[in-house]
N, C-alpha and C positions, 0 to 999 in steps of 0.2 A: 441821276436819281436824286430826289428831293430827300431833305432832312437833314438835321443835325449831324455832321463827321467829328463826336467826341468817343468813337471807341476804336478800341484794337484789338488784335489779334496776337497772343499767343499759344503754340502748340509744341506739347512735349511726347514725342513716341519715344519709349525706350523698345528696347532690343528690338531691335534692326540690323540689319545683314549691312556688306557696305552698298551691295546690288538696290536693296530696296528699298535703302535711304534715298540714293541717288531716284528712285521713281517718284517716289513720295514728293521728294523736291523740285523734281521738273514738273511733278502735276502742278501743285500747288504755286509752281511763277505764270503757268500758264491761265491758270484758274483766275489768279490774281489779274492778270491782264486784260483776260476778259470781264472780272464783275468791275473790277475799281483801275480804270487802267492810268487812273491820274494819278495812286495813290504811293506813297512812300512804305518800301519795303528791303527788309534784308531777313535773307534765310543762309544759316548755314546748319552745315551740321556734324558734330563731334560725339566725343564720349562723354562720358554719365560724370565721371569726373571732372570734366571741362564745363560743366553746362554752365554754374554761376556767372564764369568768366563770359565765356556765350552771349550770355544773356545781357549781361551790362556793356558789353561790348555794342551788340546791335544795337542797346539805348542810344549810347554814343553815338553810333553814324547816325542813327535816324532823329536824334534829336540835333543833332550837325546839321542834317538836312531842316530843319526847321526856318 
């Protein structure tokens, strides 16, 4: 796909079961794979507590992967 690759993706669902966190996150590697399947990704998923860490967490590995 043509164009500029300066965006990204984040998404935050609260309340979620553990069931359907865990679909939510297999749609969304699968989803990933087929639109951008070159692209640099990490999904996890935790509680409303943890998010900050989360979050600066996955900068880390994806900016590692840079």
């Amino acid at each position: 796909m043509a164009g500029l690759k300066d965006k990204e993706f984040v998404l935050v669902v609260p309340g979620l079961t553990k069931d359907q966190a865990k679909k939510l996150r297999d749609s969304l590697i699968g989803t990933t794979k087929t639109i951008a399947p070159n692209s640099k990704s990490y999904i996890q998923v935790g509680r409303k507590k943890n998010m900050e860490s989360i979050i600066k967490n996955c900068n880390k590995r994806l900016d590692s992967k840079a």
